[in-house]
C-alpha positions as CSV (number, residue, x, y, z in Angstrom):
1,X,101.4,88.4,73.4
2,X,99.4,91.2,75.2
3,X,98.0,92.3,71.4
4,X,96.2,89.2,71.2
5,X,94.2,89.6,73.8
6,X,91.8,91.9,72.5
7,X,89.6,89.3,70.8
8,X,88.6,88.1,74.4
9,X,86.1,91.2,75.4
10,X,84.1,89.9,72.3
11,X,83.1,86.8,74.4
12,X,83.4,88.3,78.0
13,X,82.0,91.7,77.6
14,X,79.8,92.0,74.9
15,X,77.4,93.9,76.9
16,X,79.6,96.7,77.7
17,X,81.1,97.3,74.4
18,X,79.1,99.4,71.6
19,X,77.6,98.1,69.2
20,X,80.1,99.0,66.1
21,X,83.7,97.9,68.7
22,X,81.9,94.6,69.2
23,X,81.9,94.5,65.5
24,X,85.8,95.4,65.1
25,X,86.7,92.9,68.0
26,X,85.0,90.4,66.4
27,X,86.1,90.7,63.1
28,X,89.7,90.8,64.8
29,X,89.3,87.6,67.1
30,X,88.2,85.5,63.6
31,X,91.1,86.2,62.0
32,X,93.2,84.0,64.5
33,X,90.8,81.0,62.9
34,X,93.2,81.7,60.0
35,X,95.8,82.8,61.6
36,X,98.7,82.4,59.6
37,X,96.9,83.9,56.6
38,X,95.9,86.9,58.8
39,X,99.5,87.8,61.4
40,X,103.0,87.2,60.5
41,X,105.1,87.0,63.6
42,X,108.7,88.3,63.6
43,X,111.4,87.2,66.5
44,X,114.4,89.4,66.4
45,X,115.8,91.7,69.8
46,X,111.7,91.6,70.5
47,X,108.3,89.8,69.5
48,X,106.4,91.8,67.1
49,X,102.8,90.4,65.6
50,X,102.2,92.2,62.1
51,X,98.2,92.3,60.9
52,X,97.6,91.8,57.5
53,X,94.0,93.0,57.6
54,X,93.8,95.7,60.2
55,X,90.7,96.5,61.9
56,X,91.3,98.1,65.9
57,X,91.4,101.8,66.1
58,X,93.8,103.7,67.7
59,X,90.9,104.6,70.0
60,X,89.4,101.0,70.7
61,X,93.1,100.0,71.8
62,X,93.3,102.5,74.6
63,X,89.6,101.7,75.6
64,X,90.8,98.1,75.7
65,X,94.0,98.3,77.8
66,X,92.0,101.2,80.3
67,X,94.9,103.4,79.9
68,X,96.4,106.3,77.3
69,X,99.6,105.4,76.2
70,X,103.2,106.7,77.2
71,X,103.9,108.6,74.4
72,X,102.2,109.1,71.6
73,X,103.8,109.6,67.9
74,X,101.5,111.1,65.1
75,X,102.3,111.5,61.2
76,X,100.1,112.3,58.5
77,X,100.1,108.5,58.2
78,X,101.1,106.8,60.8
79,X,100.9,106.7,64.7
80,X,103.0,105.2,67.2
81,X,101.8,104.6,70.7
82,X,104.0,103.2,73.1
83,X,103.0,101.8,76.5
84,X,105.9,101.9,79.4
85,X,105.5,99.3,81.8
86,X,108.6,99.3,84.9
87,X,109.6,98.0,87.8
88,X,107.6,99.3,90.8
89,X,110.5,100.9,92.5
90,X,112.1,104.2,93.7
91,X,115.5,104.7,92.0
92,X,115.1,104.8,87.5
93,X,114.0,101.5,86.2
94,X,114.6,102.2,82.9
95,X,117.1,99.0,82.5
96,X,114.4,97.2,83.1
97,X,111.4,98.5,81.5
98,X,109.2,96.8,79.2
99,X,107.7,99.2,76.3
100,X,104.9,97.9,74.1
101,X,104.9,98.9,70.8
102,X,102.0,99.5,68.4
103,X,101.6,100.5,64.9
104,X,98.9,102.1,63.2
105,X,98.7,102.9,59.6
106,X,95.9,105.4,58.2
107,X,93.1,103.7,56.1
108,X,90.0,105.2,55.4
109,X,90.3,108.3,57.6
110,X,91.1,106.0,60.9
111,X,94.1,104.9,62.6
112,X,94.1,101.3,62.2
113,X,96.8,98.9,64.4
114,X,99.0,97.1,62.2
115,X,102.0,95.8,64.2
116,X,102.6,95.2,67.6
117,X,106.1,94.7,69.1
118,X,107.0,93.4,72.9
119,X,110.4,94.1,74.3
120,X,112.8,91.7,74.5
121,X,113.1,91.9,78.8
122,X,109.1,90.3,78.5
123,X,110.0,88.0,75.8
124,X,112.1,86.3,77.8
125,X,109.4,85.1,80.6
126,X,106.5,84.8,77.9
127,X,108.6,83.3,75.0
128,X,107.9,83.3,71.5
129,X,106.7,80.0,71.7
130,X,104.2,80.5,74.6
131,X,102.7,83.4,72.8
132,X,102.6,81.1,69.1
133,X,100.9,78.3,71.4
134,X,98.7,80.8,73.1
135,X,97.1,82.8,69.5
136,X,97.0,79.1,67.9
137,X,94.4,78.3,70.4
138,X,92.9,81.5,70.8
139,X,89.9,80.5,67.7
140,X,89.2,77.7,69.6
141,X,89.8,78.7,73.1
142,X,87.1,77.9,76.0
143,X,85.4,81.3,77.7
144,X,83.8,81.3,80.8
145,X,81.6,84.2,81.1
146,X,81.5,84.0,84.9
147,X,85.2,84.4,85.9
148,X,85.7,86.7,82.3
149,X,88.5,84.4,81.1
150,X,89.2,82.2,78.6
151,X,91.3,78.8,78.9
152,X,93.2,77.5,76.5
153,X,95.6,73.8,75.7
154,X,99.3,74.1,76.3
155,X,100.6,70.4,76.4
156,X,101.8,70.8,72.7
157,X,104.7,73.5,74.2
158,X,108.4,72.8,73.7
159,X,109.9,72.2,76.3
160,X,112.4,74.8,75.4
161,X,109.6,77.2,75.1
162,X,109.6,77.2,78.7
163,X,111.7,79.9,80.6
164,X,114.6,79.5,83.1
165,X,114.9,81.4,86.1
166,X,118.3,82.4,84.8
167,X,116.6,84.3,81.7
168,X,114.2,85.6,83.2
169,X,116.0,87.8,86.3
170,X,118.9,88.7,83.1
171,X,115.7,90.5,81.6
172,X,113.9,91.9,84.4
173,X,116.5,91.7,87.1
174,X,116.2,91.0,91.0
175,X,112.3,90.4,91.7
176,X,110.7,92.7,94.0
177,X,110.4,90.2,96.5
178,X,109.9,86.3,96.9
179,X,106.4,84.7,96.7
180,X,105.3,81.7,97.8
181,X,107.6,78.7,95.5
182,X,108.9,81.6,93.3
183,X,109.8,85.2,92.8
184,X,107.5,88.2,92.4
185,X,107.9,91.0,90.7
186,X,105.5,94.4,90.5
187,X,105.7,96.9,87.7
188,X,103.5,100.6,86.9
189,X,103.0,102.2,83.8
190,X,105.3,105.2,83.4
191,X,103.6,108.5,84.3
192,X,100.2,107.0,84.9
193,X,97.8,108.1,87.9
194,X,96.7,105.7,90.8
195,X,93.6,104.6,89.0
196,X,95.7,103.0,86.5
197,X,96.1,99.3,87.1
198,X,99.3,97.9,88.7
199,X,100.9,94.9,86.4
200,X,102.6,92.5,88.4
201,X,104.7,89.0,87.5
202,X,104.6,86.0,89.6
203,X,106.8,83.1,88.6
204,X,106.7,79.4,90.5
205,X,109.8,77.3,90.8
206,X,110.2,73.4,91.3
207,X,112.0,72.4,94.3
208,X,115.2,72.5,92.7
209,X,114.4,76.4,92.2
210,X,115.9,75.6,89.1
211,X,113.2,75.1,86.6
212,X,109.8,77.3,86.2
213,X,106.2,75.6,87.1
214,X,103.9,78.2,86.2
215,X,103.9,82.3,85.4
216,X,101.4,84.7,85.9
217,X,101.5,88.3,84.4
218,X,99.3,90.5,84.9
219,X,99.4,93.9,82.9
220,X,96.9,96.8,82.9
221,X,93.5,95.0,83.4
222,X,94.9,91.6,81.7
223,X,96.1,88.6,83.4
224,X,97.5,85.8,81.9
225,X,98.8,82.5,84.1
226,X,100.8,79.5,82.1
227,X,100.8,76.6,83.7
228,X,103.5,74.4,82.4
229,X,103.1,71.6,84.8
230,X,99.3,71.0,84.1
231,X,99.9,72.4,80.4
232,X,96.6,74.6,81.1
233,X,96.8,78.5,80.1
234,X,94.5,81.1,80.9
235,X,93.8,84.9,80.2
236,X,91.3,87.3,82.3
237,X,90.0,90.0,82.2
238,X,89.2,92.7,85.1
239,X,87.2,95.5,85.1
């Protein structure tokens, strides 16, 4: 889900990107008016969203996420960059860890992104079906240039869509600690510095504690919050 994001700094912070990014972010956010004629999205052990028209650099993805990746694989053609997010705690996390793929493919001299594949622990708190409902609104999605976000419609999601509690402590285990009507979870980026952004998960439960009401995940300077009681979704931005 976190690969269609980009598009949003088009319409939040156009006057902070240059002039020829603006272009590329552009270009990308009106290809989800089409967007089945511009992504294919594959559902396996992970998510992966495949661009049929590439147009982000390898360079304008690490400006937009605010960090350098994890590792870093370069061929004469290709480049992997992988992005490590884990539990923010002492003992190895690596059960739990949520790696972000992306895929670039040489065009023209540039690294262009091609693919990009979530893990299978984050699929199972933003589904497959969230993140189809969320990029099938993102053409016509509402931005509010004061709060940097943009809003978007979720009252057409299955049901099923919709996470359980049970799925989503199998994926990312015991939370850190309990919030407020839920459970709360912190993550860091592998081998990153303090002035890297801390991601975090918050997940609200109905009385029962059976059933979720709303999640909120935030990763690197991204923020997204489904509300599935309302049916109201959101992403931000902070800079």
């Amino acid at each position: 889900v976190l690969r269609t994001l980009y598009w949003l700094l088009a319409l939040t912070l156009m006057a902070q990107l240059s002039g020829c990014l603006l272009n590329r972010v552009y270009a990308f956010k009106e290809q989800f008016c089409d967007y089945q004629s511009n992504f294919t999205f594959v559902v396996d052990d992970g998510v992966s969203m495949h661009m049929h028209h590439p147009v982000l650099r390898d360079t304008d993805v690490i400006w937009l996420l605010g960090a350098s990746p994890t590792f870093r694989t370069e061929g004469t053609e290709t480049l992997e960059m992988v992005y490590v997010v884990e539990k923010d705690i002492g003992e190895n996390a690596a059960e739990y860890a949520i790696p972000l793929h992306l895929e670039f493919q040489q065009k023209n001299g540039q690294m262009l992104l091609r693919a990009g594949i979530i893990d299978k622990n984050l699929s199972a708190m933003i589904t497959p079906g969230l993140i189809r409902e969320t990029v099938a609104h993102a053409c016509t999605a509402q931005a509010r240039m004061v709060s940097r976000s943009v809003h978007f419609d979720l009252h057409d999601l299955d049901p099923d869509d919709i996470p359980t509690p049970q799925e989503i402590v199998a994926a990312l285990g015991p939370p850190n600690g309990e919030a407020t009507g839920g459970m709360l979870y912190r993550f860091r980026l592998r081998g990153a510095g303090p002035e890297v952004e801390k991601s975090f998960a918050r997940i609200w439960l109905d009385s029962t504690g059976k059933k979720v009401e709303r999640v909120q995940f935030r990763y690197l300077i991204y923020q997204l919050d489904a509300d599935f009681v309302s049916g109201e979704g959101s992403i931000r931005i902070f800079l």
